[in-house]
C-alpha positions, 0 to 999 in steps of 0.5 A: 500500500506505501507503494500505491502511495507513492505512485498516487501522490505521495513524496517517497525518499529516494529516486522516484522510478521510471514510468515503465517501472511503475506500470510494470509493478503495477501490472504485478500486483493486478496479477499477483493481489489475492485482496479485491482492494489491492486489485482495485487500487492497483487498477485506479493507478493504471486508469491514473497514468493510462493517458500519460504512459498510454503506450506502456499501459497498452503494452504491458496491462491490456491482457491483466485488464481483460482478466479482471473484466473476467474474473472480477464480474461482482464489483462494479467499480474495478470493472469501471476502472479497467473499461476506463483504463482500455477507452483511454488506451484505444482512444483517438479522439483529439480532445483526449490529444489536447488534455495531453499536451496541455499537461505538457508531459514528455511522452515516454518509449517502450525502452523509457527513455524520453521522446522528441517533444518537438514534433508536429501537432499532425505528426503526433496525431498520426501516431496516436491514431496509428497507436489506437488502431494497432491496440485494437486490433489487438484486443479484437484479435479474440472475438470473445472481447468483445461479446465479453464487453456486450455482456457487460452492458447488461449490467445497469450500474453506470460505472459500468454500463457508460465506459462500455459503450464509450469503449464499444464506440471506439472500437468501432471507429478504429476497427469498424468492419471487423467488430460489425463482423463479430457483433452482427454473429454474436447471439442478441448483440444488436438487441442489447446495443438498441436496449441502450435507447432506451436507458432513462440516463440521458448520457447513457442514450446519447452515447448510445447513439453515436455507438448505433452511428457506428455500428450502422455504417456500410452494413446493410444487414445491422442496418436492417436489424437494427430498424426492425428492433423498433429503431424507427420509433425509438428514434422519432420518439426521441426527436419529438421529445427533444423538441424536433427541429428547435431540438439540440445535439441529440435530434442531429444525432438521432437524424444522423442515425437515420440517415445510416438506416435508410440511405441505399437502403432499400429494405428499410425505406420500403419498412419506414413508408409502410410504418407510416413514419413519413406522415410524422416527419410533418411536424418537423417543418412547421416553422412559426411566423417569427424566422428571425431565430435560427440558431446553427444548431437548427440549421442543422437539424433541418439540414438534415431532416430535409436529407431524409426526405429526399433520401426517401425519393431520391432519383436513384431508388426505384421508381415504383418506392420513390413514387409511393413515398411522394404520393404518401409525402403529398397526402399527409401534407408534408409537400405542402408544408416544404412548399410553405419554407419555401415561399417563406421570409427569413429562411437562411440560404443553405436551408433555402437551398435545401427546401428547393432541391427537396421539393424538387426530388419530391415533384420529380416524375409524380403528376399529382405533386407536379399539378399542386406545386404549379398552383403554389403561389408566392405570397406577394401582391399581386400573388406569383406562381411560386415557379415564376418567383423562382426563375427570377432567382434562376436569371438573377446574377447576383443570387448565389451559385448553388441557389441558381443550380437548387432553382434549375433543378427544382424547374427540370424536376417539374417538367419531367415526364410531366407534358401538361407542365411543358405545354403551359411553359411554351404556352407563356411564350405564344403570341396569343397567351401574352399578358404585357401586365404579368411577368410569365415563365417564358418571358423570364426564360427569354429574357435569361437567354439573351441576357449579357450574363451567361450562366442566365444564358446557359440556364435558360437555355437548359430549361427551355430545353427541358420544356421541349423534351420528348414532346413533339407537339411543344417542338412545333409549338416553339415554332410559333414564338417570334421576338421583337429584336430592336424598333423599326426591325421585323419580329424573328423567330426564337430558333433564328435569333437562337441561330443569329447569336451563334452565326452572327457577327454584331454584338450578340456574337460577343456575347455568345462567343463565351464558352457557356453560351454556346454550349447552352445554346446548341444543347437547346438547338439539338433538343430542339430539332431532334425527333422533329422533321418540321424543325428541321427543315426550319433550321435549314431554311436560313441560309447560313447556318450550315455554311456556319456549322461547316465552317465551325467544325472544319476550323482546327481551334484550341481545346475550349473550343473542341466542345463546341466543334462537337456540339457542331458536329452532333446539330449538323448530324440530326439535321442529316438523320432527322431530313425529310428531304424537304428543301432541295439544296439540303437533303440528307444526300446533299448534307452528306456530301457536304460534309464528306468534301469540306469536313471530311466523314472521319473528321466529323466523326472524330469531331462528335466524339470530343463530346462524350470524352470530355470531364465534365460529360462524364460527371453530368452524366451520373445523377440528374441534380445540377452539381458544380463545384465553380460556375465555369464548369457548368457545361452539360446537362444530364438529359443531354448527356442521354440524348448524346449517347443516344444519337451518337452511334446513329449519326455516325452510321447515317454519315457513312450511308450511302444513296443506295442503302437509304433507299433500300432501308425506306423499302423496307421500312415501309414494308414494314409498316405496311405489315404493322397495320395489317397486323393492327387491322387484324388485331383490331378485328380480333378485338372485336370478336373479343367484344362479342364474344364478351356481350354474349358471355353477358347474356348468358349471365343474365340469363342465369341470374333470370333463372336464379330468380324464378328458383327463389319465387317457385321455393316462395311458392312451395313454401306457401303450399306447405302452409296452406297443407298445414293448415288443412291438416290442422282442420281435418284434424279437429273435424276427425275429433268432433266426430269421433266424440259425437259419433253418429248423433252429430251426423243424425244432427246435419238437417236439410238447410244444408242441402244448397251448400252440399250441391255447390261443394258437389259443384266445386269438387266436379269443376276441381276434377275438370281442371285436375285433368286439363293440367294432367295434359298440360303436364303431358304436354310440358313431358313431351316438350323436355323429352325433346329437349333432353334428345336435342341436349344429348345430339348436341356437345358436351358443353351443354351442361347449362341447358342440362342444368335447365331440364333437371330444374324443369324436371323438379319443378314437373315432380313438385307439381305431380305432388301437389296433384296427389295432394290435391286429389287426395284432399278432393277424395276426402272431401267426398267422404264428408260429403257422402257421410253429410248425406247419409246423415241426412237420411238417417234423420228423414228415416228416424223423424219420428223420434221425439227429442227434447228442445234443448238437444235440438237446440244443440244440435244446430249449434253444432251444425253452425261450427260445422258449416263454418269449417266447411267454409274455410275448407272451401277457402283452402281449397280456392287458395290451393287452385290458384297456387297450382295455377301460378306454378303452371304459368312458372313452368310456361315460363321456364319452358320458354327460357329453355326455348331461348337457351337453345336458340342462342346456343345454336347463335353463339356455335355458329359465330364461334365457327365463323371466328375460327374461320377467319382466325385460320384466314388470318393465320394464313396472311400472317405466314405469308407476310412473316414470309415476306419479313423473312426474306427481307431481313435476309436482304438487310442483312447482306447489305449490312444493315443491323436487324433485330434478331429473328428469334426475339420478334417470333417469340413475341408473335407466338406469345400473341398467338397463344394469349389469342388461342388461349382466349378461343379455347376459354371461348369454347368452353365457356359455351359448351357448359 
């Protein structure tokens, strides 16, 4: 302990010993001390001198500290004191390099002697950054360090838990790769690094966070482990709790950690959309009224936050994920609410810059996003559209650089695949759609394009092309637009100023002889013609624009100037391959000609590939967002870089071509056109048969919802019989009761006042006997008729099962009503038997009326004889109820009858158009055989001319998968009428 003393602080006589010494002895009693405190204290004086002597500690101690974090589990404060004590020796960080040289100790080598203290900052943070990362590689050399220190982080002491996470955390930045290795194998290692979120100290949860920064970066399989542990909503939890934008350190931190999640991740993108999580990134936008307190720390925070949008719909994820998160980002309101910052005052100019290009990947290729930002209108007075508010930014030279590129993005955003944007840009410019009180899109683009600065130059010449893409009516439309040059002078057109700044030699040549200018202005005049015969044909119509494009490219200039010779070249090679040969003096013959004899072919191809091998092609050509580093080098635009690419190869054919091939290859371009409308016609003509065949399908359907519903009336109907049969069994019975109890005095009781209604029942038995044998024939008749029908269904085909199904109800309904008939009749038979047994009880009282019988009998007698009248009454009704059932179920079996009547005829329709389209479709076969015939010896022809052709085997593929979706459709056809 006088030891520990002495290296703690204490004054101890004699010569004090060396550093290594001290470490040295101290790593002894670690190893040696039987006593916990001896240990303890040992393992505080190494965390003491750990920064001083980091190199010696390291050396000597690391392998004594792990063993303590081993074997001496059950004291929290040792086990602090060794994760310590390993942080400080792993360590890089710079503010640990500055406590260092502020306690100005003479670092100490492995020998002990002194080293050269007079070295440079960057020279000893070197060194230290190459000491941290040799230490720990050694201490991940055995995976099981580092599961020890993920056990360790169970323990919830702080003294514990905190230096592990901070050790972790360093053993990440120094060996990111190999611990992510051992981590992602270890068993619930990701598990206990996210339990770390939610730790209720705050120092542990913050260090927590910058541990997942590292653990997550460029590992897409942690990255998708850690986002299904729920990361998603722990993070945004935290974010809303420390105040979302206006929050500090730790919302960029969470932010940060977000990034790493959903960046190139497209697993975890597709998880955060589908978890809702983008509809409560909203709340993060909501900026108050008051912009004047933006602190660096909020700038921050809404940097990024704006990041994670756009990574969410970034141009390089895949369309189908980009395009549902701008439809999720549209309906919960969070474009609205960036279109708000953005039309917004007091916003700072990096976050301005951000909102921008946000809004600008958020719109980009989605119609709906497109439609609402074209209706956003900057609160001004008079109100602006926001696009409007932001070219005047565009063409404004003295907004700063990355604005003015933030601002053409967003514009070549909106216009992207959107035709409708187009044609309302170019609309602006047409002499009908002038408004001289407003400023419009066109007017501001016009005005950059022949401004004196030429970055405007360069940018409204991108933009104008961009309203022109891939849209052949807005092509010609552009056409129309004419400009007013100077007082006393005719208006010209747009493409004749656009070419009179090119080839003319006034002032406007002086400023479009700036590199940028003319870059801008034939990328416009390539897009412009290209694809577009009738603007072509206009730009040859000026005189001296090919003499101009020749001389160009002819002239042997210095490096600056070899773009634009290529551009040259590239304007000049539309004209030639897009040439409807229209204007005499400039046919694609003639063109060619030209060139072959002022330029010659392989210069003008070596020419147009000064283009695609310049820097800057190369870097435009990687993603679609405008970024340069110096506004000199903005020279190419990503949409032409397609478009180079695209016609390159074609011009250069075009050029070598000769008159004979060109007039072989429209032969046969034509054959091939003539071939493609009698395929359409075909098609069209199958289509539709389809369509018939699709309206029968629906009668028949109809048909079967018909017979649907006469099921349900005829079970409606049987349903009432059988309560009518109830309730005459319920009246049999109870006349079967009074006479049993009566016996033959109630019969002797039956006098001659019912004589009458004994002659009527007598009538109404014989009338039921008369219809009972008039639907006995009916019945014989409808037996015949489904005997027929069952013969004519057996002659037919298979497919009949639907008429079959018709019979069998039909044969139902036939027994349902030879039933009723029994019951009938037998109802009729015991009706009889009261009638022939009230006559016999009116002949007994004739024989025996001499009999004297009292008055009160008699008067009893006749009261009985009222009850049974009455029930002869309601069996009468019961009787009429029952003949009017029988007659409704005959008239349902007419009908029936003759829906099977129907049936039949439209199934003898429907045969015989199937065998009519079977015909025409053999017809059809036959005339594309001999047409494929035709192709084929074609193609053979281009081929010895050495013309490229598609392969043979891709289009007979593509003809045979159309064969069989159309036999597919026949057979389905037929079977559909066979059942």
């Amino acid at each position: 302990m006088n030891f520990l003393r002495g290296v703690m602080g204490g004054q101890a006589a004699g010569p004090q010993p060396s550093g290594a010494e001290t470490i040295h002895k101290l790593c002894d009693r670690v190893a040696s001390s039987t006593l916990l405190e001896d240990r303890r204290d040992a393992v505080r004086a190494l965390k003491s001198l750990s920064k001083k002597y980091r190199l010696e500690v390291g050396t000597q101690a690391m392998d004594h500290l792990v063993n303590i974090l081993q074997t001496d589990r059950s004291d929290s404060e040792i086990l602090g004191y060794a994760l310590d004590t390993l942080y400080n020796i792993l360590c890089n960080d710079e503010e640990e390099e500055q406590d260092e040289s502020e306690d100005a100790v003479t670092p100490i080598s492995a020998s002990g002697k002194p080293k050269n203290a007079s070295s440079p900052d960057e020279t000893a943070q070197k060194q230290s950054d190459d000491l941290g990362a040799q230490f720990t590689e050694q201490f991940v050399q055995d995976p099981e360090h580092v599961t020890l220190l993920l056990a360790l982080l169970e323990e919830f002491d702080f003294h514990v838990r905190w230096p592990g996470v901070k050790l972790l955390t360093a053993l990440l930045k120094n060996q990111g790769v190999q611990v992510q290795g051992i981590i992602l194998v270890s068993p619930m290692g990701v598990s206990r690094l996210m339990d770390l979120l939610a730790d209720s100290r705050e120092v542990i949860r913050n260090d927590g966070l910058l541990l997942l920064q590292q653990l997550t970066k460029s590992n897409a399989a942690i990255q998708k482990i850690v986002a299904f542990e729920s990361a998603f909503e722990r993070l945004l939890d935290i974010i809303t709790e420390e105040g979302s934008s206006d929050g500090g350190i730790v919302v960029e931190d969470c932010l940060l950690l977000l990034l790493n999640l959903l960046k190139n991740n497209s697993s975890n993108q597709n998880f955060f959309k589908e978890g809702s999580y983008i509809q409560r990134m909203k709340p993060w936008f909501e900026i108050g009224d008051d912009n004047s307190g933006w602190s660096a720390q909020k700038v921050t925070n809404l940097h990024l936050m704006l990041q994670l949008v756009r990574v969410m719909v970034s141009p390089v994820n895949s369309p189908g994920a980009t395009s549902s998160c701008q439809k999720s980002m549209y309906q919960c309101g969070l474009l609205q609410q960036l279109c708000t910052i953005l039309m917004a005052t007091g916003v700072p100019a990096d976050i301005l810059t951000e909102t921008i290009n946000t809004v600008s990947e958020v719109i980009r290729g989605s119609q709906v996003n497109q439609d609402y930002f074209a209706s956003v209108n900057a609160p001004s007075n008079p109100p602006r559209p926001a696009i409007v508010v932001l070219l005047m930014s565009m063409v404004n030279e003295r907004q700063p650089f990355v604005l003015r590129c933030a601002v053409l993005y967003c514009f070549q955003c909106f216009l992207y695949k959107n035709q409708k944007g187009q044609g309302e840009i170019v609309a602006t410019l047409l002499p009908s759609t002038i408004d001289a009180n407003s400023i419009s899109a066109g007017q501001l683009l016009c005005g950059g394009l022949f401004s004196a600065d030429s970055l405007s130059n360069w940018c409204a010449a991108v933009a104008l092309a961009h309203s022109l893409q891939d849209n052949l009516t807005q092509k010609e439309q552009l056409l129309r637009v004419q400009l007013a040059t100077s007082l006393g002078k005719p208006p010209v057109s747009l493409l004749q100023q656009c070419t009179n700044i090119l080839s003319q030699g006034d002032k406007i040549v002086r400023r479009g002889s700036k590199v940028q200018t003319r870059v801008g202005l034939l990328m416009l005049l390539c897009t412009w013609i290209n694809n577009c015969p009738i603007a072509v044909t206009h730009f040859l119509h000026n005189q001296e624009n090919v003499p101009f494009l020749t001389a160009q490219i002819s002239e042997n200039l210095g490096e600056d100037e070899r773009l634009v010779q290529g551009l040259c070249a590239l304007l000049l090679g539309i004209c030639i391959y897009y040439n409807d040969n229209s204007l005499e003096n400039y046919t694609k013959e003639k063109l060619k000609q030209l060139i072959e004899k002022r330029i010659g072919k392989e210069n003008f191809v070596e020419k147009l590939g000064f283009i695609t091998k310049h820097e800057l092609y190369s870097r435009a050509a990687q993603k679609p967002q405008p970024v340069f580093p110096a506004p000199e080098q903005m020279l190419f635009d990503h949409e032409f870089t397609k478009l180079v690419k695209e016609l390159e190869g074609v011009i250069t054919k075009a050029v070598h071509k000769s008159n004979e091939e060109e007039k072989k290859e429209e032969e046969v371009k034509k054959t091939l056109e003539q071939h493609d409308n009698i395929v359409t016609q075909y098609k069209e003509l199958i289509r539709e048969q389809d369509s018939q065949i699709q309206e029968l399908k629906e009668q028949v359907e109809s048909m079967s919802s018909q017979n649907e519903q006469m099921q349900t009336t005829v079970s409606q109907q049987l349903a009432q019989i059988q309560q009518h049969k109830d309730q005459y069994n319920i009246l049999k019975l109870k006349i079967g009761k009074e006479s049993q109890s009566n016996g033959q005095v109630d019969v002797s009781q039956v006098n001659g006042l019912q004589t009458e209604e004994l002659t009527q029942l007598r009538e109404e038995v014989e009338e039921l006997r008369k219809q009972h044998a008039l639907f006995q024939t009916q019945l014989g008749d409808k037996d015949a008729l489904i005997s027929a029908l069952r013969s004519e269904t057996a002659d037919s085909s298979a497919g009949g099962s639907d008429h079959t199904e018709l019979l069998k109800e039909l044969e139902a309904l036939r027994n349902q009503v030879q039933a009723q008939s029994a019951e009938i009749n037998q109802m009729q038979t015991e009706r009889q038997e009261l009638l022939r047994r009230a006559e016999a009880g009116s002949s007994d009282e004739v024989s025996g009326s001499g009999g004297s019988l009292e008055a009160g009998a008699t008067a009893e007698v006749e009261s009985r004889l009222a009850a049974q009248t009455a029930e002869t009454e309601i069996l009468k009704e019961a009787a009429k109820g029952l003949s009017e059932s029988r007659a409704e179920l005959e008239q349902q079996l007419a009908a029936a009858t003759s829906t099977v009547a129907i049936l039949q005829t439209e199934k003898a329709k429907l045969q015989t158009e199937v065998q009519e389209s079977k015909k025409e479709q053999d017809d059809l076969l036959m005339l594309l055989a001999d047409q494929d015939q035709k192709i084929h010896s074609l193609r053979l022809r281009l081929k010895d001319l050495g013309e490229p052709v598609d392969d043979e085997d891709d289009l007979d593929c593509r003809d045979q998968t159309d064969e069989e979706d159309y036999e597919e459709d026949d057979e389905k056809e037929e079977d559909k009428d066979e059942n």
